[in-house]
PDB file of N, CA, C, O and CB in Angstrom:
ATOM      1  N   UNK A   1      90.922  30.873 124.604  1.00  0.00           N
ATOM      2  CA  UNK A   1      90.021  31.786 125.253  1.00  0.00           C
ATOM      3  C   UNK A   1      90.751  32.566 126.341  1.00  0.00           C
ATOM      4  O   UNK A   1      90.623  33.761 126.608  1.00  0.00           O
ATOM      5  CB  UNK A   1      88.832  31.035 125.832  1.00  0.00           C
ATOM      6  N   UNK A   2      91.425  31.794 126.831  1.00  0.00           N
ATOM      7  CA  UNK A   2      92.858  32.613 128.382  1.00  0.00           C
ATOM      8  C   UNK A   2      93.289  33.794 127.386  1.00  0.00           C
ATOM      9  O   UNK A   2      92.988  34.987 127.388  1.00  0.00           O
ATOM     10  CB  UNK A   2      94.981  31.219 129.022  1.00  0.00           C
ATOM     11  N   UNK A   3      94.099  33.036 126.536  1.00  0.00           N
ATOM     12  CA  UNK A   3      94.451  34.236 126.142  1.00  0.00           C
ATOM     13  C   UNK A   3      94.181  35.454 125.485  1.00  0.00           C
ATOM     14  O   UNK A   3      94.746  36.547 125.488  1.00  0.00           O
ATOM     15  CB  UNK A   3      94.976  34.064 125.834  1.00  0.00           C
ATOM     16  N   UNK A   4      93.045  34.943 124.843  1.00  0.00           N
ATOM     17  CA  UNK A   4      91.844  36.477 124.341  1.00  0.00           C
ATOM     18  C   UNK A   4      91.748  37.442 125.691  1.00  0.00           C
ATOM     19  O   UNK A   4      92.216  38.580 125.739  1.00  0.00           O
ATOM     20  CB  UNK A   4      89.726  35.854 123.916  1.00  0.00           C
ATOM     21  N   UNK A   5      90.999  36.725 126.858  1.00  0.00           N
ATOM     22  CA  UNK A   5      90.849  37.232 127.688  1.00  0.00           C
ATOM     23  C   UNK A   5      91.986  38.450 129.207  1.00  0.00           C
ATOM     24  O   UNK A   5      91.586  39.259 130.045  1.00  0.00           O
ATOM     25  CB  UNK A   5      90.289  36.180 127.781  1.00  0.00           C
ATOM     26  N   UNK A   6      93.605  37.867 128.799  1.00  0.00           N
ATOM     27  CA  UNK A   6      94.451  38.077 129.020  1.00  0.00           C
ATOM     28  C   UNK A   6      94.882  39.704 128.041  1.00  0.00           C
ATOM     29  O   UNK A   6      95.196  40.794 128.521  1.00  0.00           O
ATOM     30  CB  UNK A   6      95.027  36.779 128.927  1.00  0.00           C
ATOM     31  N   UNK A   7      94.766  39.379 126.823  1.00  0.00           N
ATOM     32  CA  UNK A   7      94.732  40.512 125.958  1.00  0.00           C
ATOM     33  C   UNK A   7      94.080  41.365 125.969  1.00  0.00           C
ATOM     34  O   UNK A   7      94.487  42.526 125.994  1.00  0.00           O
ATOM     35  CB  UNK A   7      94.627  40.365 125.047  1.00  0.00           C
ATOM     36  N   UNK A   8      92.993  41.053 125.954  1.00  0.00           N
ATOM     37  CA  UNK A   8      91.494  42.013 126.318  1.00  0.00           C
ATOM     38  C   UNK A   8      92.187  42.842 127.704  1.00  0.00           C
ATOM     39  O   UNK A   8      92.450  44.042 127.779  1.00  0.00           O
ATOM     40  CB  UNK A   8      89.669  40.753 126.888  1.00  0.00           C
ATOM     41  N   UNK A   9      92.342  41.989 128.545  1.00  0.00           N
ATOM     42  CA  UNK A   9      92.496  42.695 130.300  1.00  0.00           C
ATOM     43  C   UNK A   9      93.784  43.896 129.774  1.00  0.00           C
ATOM     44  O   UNK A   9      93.659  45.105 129.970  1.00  0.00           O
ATOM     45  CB  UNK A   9      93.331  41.084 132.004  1.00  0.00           C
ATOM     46  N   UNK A  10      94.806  43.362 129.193  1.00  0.00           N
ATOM     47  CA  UNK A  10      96.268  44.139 129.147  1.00  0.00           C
ATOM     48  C   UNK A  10      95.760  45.227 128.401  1.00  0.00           C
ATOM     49  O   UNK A  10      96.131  46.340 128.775  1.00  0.00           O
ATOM     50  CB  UNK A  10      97.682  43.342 128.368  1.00  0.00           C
ATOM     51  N   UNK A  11      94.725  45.139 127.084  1.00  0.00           N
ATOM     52  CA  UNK A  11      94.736  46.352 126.272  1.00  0.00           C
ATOM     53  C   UNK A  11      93.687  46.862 127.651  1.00  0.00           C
ATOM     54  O   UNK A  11      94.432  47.570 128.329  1.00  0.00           O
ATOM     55  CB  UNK A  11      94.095  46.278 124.321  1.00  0.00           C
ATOM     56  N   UNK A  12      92.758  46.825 128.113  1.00  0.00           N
ATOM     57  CA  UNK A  12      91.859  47.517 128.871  1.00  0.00           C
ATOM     58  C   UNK A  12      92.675  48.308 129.766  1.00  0.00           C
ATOM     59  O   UNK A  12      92.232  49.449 129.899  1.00  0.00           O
ATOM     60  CB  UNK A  12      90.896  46.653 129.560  1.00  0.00           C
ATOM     61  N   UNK A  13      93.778  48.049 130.453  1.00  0.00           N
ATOM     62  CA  UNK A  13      95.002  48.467 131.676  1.00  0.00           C
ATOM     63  C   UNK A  13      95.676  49.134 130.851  1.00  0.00           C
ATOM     64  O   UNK A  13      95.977  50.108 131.541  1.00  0.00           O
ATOM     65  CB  UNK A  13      96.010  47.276 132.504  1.00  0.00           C
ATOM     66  N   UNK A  14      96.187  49.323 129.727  1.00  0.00           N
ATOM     67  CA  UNK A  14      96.825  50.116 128.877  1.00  0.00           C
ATOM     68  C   UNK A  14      95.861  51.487 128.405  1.00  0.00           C
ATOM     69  O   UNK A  14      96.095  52.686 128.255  1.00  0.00           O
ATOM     70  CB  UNK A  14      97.247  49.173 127.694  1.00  0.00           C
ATOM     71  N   UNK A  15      94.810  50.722 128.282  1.00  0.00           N
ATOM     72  CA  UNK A  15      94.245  52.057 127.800  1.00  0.00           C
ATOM     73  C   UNK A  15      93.590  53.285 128.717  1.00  0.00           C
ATOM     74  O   UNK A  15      93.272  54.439 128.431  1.00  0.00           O
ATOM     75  CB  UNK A  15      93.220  51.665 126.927  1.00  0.00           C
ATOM     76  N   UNK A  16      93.521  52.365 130.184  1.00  0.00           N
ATOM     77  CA  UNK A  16      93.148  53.462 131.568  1.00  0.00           C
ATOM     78  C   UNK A  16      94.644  53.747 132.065  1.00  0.00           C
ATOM     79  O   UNK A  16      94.883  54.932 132.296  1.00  0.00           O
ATOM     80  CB  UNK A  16      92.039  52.617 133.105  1.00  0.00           C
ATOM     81  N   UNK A  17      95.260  53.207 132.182  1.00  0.00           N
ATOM     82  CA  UNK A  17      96.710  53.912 131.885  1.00  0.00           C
ATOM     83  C   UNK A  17      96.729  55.317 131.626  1.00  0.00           C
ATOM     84  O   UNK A  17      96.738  56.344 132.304  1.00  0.00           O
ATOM     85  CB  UNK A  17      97.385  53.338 130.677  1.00  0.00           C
ATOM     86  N   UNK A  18      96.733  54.886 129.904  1.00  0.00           N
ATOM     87  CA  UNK A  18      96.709  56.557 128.932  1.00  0.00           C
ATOM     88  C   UNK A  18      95.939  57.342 129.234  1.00  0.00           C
ATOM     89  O   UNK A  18      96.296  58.520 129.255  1.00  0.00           O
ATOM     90  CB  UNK A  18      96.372  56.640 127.477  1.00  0.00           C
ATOM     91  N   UNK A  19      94.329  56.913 129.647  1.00  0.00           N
ATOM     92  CA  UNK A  19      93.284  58.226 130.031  1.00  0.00           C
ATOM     93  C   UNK A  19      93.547  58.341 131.591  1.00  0.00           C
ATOM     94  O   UNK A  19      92.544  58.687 132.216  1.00  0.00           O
ATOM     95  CB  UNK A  19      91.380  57.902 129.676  1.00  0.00           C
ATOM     96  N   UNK A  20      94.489  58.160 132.218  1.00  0.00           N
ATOM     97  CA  UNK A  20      94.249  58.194 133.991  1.00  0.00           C
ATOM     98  C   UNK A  20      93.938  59.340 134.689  1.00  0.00           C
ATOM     99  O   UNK A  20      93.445  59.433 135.813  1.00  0.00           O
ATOM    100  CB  UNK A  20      95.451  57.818 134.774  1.00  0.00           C
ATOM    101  N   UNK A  21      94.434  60.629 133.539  1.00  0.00           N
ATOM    102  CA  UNK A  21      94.041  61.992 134.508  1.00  0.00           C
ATOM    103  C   UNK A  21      92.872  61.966 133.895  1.00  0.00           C
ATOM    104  O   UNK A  21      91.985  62.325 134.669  1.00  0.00           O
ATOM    105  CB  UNK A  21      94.922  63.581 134.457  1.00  0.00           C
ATOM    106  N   UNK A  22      92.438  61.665 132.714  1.00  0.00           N
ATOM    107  CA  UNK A  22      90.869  62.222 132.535  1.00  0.00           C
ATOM    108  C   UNK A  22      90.162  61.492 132.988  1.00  0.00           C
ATOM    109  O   UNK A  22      89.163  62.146 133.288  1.00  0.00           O
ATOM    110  CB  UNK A  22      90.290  62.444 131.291  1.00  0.00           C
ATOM    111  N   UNK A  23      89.981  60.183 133.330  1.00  0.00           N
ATOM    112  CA  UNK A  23      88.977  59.338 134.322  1.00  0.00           C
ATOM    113  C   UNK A  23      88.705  59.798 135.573  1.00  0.00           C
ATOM    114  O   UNK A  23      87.609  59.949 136.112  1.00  0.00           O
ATOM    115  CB  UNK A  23      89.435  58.035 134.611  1.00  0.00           C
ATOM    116  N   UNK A  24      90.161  60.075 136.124  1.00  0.00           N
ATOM    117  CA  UNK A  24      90.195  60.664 137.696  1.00  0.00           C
ATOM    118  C   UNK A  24      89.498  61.907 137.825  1.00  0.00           C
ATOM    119  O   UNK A  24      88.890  62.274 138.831  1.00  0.00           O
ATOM    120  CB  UNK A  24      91.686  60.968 138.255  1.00  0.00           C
ATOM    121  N   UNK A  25      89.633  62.599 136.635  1.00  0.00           N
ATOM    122  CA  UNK A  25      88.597  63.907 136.867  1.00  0.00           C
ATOM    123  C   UNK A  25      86.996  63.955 136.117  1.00  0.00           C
ATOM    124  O   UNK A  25      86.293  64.922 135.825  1.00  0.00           O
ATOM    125  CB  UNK A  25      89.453  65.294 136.213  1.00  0.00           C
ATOM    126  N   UNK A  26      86.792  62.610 135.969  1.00  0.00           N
ATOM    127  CA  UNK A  26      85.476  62.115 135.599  1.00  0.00           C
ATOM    128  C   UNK A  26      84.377  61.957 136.419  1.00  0.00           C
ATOM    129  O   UNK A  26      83.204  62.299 136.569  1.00  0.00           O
ATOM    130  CB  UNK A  26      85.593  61.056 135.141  1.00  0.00           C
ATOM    131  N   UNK A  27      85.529  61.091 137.019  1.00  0.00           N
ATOM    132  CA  UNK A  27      84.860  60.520 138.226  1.00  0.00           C
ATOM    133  C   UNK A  27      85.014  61.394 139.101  1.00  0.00           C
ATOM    134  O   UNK A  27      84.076  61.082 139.834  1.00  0.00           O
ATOM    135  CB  UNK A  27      85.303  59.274 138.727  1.00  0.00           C
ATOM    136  N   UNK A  28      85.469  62.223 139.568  1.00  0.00           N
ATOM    137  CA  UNK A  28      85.294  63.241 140.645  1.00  0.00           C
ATOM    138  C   UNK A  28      84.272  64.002 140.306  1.00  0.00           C
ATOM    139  O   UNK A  28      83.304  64.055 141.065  1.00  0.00           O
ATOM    140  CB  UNK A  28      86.426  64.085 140.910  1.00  0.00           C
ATOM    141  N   UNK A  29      84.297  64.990 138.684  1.00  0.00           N
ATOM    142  CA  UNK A  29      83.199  65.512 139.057  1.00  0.00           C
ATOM    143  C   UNK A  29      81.997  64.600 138.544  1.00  0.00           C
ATOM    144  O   UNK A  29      81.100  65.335 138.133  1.00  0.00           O
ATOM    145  CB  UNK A  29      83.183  66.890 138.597  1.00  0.00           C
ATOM    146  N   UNK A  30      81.755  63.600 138.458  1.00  0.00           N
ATOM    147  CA  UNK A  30      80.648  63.052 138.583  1.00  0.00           C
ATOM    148  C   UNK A  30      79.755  62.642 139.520  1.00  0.00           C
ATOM    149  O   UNK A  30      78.543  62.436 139.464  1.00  0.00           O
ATOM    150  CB  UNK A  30      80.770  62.422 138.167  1.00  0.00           C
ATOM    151  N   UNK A  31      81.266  62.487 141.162  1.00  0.00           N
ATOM    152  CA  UNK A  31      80.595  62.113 142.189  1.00  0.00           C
ATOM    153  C   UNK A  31      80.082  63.223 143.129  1.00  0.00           C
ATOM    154  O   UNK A  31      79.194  63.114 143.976  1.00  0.00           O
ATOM    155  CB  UNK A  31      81.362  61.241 142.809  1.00  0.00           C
ATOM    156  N   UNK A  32      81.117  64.767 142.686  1.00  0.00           N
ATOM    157  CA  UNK A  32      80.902  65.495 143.352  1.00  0.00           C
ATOM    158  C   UNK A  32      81.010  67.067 142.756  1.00  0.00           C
ATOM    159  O   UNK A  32      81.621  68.014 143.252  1.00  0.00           O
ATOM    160  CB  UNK A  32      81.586  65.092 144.296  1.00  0.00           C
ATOM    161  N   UNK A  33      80.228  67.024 141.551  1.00  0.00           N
ATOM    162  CA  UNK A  33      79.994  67.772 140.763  1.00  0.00           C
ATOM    163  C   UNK A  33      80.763  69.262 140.609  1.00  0.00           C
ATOM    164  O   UNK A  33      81.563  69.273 139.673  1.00  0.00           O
ATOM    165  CB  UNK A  33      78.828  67.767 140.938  1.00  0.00           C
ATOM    166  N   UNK A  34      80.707  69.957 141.026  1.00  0.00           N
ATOM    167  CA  UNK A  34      81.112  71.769 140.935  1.00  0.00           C
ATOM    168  C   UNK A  34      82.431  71.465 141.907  1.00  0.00           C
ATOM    169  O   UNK A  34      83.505  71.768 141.386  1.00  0.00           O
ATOM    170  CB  UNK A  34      79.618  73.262 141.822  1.00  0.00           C
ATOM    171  N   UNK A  35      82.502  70.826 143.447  1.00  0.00           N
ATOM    172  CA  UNK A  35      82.859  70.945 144.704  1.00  0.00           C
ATOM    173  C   UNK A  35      84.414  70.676 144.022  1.00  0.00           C
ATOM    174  O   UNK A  35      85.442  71.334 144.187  1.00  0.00           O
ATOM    175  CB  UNK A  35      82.071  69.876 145.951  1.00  0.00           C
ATOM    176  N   UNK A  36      84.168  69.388 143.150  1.00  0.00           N
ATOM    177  CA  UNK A  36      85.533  68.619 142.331  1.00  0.00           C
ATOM    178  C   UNK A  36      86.619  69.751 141.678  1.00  0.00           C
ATOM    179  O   UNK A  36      86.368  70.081 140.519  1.00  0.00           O
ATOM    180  CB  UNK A  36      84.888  67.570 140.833  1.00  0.00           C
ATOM    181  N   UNK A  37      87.743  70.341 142.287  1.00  0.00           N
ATOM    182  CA  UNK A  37      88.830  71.180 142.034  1.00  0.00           C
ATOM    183  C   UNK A  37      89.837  70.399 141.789  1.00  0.00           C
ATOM    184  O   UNK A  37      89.988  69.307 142.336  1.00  0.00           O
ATOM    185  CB  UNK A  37      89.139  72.071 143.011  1.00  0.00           C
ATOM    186  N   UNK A  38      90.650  70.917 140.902  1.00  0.00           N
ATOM    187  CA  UNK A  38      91.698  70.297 140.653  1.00  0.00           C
ATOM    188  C   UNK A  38      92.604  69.797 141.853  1.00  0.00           C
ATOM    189  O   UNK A  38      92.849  68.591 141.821  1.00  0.00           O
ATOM    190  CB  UNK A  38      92.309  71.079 139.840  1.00  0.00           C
ATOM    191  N   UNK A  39      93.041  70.380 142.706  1.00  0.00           N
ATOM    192  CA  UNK A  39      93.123  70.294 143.912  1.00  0.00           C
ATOM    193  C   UNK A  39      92.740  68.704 144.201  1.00  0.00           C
ATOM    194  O   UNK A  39      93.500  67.737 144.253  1.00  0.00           O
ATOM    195  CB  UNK A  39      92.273  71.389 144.536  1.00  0.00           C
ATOM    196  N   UNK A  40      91.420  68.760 144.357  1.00  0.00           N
ATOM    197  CA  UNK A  40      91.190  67.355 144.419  1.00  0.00           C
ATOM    198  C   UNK A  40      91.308  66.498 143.864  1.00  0.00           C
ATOM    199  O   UNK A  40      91.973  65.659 144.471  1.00  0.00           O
ATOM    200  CB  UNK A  40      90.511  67.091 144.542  1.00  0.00           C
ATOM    201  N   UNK A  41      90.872  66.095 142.574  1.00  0.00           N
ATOM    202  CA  UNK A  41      91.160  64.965 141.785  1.00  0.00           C
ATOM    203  C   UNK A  41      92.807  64.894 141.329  1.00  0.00           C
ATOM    204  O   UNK A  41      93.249  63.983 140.629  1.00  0.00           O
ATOM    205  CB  UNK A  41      90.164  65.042 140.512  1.00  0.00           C
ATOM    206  N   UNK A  42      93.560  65.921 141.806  1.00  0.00           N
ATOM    207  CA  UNK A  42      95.319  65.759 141.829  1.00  0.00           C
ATOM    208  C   UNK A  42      95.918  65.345 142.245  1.00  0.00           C
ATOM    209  O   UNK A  42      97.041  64.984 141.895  1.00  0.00           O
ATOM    210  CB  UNK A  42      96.029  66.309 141.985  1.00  0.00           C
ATOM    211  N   UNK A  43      95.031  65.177 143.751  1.00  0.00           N
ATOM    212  CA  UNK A  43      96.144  64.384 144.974  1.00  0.00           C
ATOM    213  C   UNK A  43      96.525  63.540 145.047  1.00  0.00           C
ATOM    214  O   UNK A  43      96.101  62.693 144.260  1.00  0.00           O
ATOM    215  CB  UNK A  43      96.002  64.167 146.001  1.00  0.00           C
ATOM    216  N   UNK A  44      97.558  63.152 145.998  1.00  0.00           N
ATOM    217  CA  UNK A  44      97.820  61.810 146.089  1.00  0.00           C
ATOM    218  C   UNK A  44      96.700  60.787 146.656  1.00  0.00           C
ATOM    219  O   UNK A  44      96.496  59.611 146.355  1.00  0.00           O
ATOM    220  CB  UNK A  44      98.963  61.747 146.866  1.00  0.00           C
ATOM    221  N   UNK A  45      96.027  61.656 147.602  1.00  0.00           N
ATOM    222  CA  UNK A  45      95.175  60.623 148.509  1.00  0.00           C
ATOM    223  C   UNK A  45      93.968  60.233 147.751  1.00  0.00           C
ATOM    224  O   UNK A  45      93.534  59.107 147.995  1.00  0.00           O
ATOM    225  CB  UNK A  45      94.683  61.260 149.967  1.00  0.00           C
ATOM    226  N   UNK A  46      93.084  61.249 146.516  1.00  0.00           N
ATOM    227  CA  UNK A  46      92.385  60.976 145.794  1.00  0.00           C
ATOM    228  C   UNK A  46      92.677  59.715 144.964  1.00  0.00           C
ATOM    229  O   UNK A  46      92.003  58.697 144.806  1.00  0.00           O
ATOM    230  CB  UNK A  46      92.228  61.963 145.273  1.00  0.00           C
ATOM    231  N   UNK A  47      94.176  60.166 144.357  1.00  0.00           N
ATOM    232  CA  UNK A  47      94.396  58.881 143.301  1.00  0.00           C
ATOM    233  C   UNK A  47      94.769  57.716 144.072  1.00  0.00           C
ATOM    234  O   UNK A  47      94.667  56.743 143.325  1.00  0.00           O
ATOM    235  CB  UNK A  47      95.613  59.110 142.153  1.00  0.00           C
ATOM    236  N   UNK A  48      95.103  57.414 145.069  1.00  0.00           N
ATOM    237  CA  UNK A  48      95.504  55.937 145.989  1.00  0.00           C
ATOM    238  C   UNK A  48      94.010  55.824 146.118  1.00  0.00           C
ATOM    239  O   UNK A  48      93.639  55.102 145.193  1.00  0.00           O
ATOM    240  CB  UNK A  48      96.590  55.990 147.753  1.00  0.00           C
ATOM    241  N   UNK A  49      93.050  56.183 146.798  1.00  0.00           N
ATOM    242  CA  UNK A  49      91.771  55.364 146.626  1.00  0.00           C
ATOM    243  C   UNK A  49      90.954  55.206 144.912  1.00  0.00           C
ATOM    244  O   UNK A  49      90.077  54.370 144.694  1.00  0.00           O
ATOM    245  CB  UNK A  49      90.683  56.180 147.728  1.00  0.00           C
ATOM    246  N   UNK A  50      91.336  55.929 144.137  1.00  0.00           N
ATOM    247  CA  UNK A  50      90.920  55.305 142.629  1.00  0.00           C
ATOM    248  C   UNK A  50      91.418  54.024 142.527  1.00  0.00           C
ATOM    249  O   UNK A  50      90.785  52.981 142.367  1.00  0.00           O
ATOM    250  CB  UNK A  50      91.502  56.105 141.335  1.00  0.00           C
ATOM    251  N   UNK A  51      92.677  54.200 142.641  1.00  0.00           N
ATOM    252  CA  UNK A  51      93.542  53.105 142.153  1.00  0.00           C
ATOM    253  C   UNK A  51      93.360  51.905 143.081  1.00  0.00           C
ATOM    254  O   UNK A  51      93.424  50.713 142.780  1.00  0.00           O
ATOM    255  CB  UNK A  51      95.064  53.548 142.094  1.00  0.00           C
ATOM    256  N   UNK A  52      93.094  52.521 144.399  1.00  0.00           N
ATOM    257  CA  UNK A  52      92.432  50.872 145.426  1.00  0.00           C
ATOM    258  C   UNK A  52      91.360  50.225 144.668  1.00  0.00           C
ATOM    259  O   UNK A  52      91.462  49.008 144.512  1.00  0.00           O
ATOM    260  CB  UNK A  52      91.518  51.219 147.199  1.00  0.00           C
ATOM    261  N   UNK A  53      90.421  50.789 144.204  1.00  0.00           N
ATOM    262  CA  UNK A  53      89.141  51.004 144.123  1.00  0.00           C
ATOM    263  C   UNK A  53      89.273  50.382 142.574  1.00  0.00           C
ATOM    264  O   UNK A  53      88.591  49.391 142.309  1.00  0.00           O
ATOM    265  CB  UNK A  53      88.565  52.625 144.468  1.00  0.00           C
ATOM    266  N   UNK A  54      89.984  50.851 141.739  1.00  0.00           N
ATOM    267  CA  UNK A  54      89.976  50.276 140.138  1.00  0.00           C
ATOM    268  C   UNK A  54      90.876  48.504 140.555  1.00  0.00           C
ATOM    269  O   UNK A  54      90.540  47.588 139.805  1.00  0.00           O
ATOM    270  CB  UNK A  54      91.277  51.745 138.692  1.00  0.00           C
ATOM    271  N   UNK A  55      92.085  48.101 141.861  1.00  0.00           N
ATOM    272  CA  UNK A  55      92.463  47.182 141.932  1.00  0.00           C
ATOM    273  C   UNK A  55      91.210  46.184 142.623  1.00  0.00           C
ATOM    274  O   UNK A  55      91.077  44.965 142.513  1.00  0.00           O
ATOM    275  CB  UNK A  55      93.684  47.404 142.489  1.00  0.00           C
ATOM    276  N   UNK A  56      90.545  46.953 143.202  1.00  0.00           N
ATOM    277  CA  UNK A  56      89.220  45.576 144.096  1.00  0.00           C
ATOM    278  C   UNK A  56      88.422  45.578 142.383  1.00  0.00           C
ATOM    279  O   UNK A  56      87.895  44.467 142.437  1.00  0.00           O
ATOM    280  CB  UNK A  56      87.524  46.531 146.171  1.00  0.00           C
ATOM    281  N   UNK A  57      88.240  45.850 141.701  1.00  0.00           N
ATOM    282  CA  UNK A  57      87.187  46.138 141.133  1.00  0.00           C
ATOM    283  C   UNK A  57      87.858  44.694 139.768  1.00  0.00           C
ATOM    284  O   UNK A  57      87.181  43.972 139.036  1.00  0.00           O
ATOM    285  CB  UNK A  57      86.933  48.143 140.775  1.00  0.00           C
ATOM    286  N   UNK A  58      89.327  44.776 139.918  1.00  0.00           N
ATOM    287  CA  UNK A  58      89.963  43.905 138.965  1.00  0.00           C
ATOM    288  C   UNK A  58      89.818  42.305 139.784  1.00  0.00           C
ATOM    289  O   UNK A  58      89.127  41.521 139.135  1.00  0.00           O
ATOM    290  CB  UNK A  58      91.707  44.498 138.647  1.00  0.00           C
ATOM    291  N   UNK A  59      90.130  41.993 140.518  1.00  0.00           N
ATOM    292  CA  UNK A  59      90.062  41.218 141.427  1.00  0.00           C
ATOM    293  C   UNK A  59      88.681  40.833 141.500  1.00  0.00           C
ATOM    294  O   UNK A  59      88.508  39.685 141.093  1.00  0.00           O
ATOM    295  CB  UNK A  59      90.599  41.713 142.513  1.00  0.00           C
ATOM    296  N   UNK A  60      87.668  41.407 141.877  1.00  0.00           N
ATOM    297  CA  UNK A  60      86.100  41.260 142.097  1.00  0.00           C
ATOM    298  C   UNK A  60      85.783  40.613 140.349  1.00  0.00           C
ATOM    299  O   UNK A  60      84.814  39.854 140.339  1.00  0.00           O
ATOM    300  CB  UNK A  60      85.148  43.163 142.602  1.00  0.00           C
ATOM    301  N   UNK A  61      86.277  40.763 139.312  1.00  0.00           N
ATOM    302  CA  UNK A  61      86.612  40.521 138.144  1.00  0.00           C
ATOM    303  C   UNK A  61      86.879  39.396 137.592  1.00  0.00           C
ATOM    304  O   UNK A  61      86.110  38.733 136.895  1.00  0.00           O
ATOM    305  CB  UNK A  61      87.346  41.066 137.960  1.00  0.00           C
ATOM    306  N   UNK A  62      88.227  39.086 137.951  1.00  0.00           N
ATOM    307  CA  UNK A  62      89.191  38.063 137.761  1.00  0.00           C
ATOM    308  C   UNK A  62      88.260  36.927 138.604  1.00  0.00           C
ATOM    309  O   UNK A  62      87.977  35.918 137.959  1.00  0.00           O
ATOM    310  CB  UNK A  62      90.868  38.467 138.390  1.00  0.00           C
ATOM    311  N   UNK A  63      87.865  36.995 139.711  1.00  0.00           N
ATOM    312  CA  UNK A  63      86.991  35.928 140.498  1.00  0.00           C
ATOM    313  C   UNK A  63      85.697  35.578 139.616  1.00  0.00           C
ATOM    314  O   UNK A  63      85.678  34.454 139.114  1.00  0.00           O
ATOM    315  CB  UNK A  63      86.486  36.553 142.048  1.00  0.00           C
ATOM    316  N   UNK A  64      84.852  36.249 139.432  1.00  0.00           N
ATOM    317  CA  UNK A  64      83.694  36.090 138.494  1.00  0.00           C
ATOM    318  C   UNK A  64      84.259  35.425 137.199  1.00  0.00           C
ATOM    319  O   UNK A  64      83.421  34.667 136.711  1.00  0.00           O
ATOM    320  CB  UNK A  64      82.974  37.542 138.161  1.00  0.00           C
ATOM    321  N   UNK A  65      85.029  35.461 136.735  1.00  0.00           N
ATOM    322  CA  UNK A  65      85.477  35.139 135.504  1.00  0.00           C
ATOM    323  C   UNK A  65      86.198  33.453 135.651  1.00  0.00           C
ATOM    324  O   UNK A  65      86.061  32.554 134.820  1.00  0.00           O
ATOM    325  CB  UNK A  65      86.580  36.424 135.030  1.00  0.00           C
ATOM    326  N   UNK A  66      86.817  33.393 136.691  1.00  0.00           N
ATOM    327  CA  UNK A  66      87.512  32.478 137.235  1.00  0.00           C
ATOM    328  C   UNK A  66      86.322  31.371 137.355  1.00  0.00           C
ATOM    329  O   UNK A  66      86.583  30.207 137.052  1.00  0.00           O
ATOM    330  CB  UNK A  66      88.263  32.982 138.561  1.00  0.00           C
ATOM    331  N   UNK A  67      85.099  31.707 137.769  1.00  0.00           N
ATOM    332  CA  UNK A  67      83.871  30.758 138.637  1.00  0.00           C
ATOM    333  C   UNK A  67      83.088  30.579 137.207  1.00  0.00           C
ATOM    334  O   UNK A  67      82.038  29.938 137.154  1.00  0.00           O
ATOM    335  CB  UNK A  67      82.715  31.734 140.208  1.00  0.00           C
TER     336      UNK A  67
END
């Protein structure tokens, strides 16, 4: 079961990997519709809080799963 679940996680990280610019501009304009410019969802400072934000979200994860 570890390791289903190990596989599962690696293909899931592989596959937001490959879509990372189109998520990042998903989620921008989803949160902030028209305002969302490339500009924004390009930056560095945009993508360091995705990527905070997709690492708590793995973690918040891994714990539930763990319990």
């Amino acid at each position: 079961m570890l390791a289903a679940v190990a596989l599962g996680a690696e293909r899931a990280v592989a596959v937001a990997a490959a879509d990372w610019p189109q998520l990042t501009m998903a989620l921008c304009r989803s949160v902030a519709g028209g305002v969302c410019t490339p500009q924004v969802y390009r930056s560095a400072l945009y993508e360091a809080g995705v990527t905070a934000f997709a690492a708590v979200v793995m973690v918040l994860l891994a714990i539930a799963l763990w319990r």
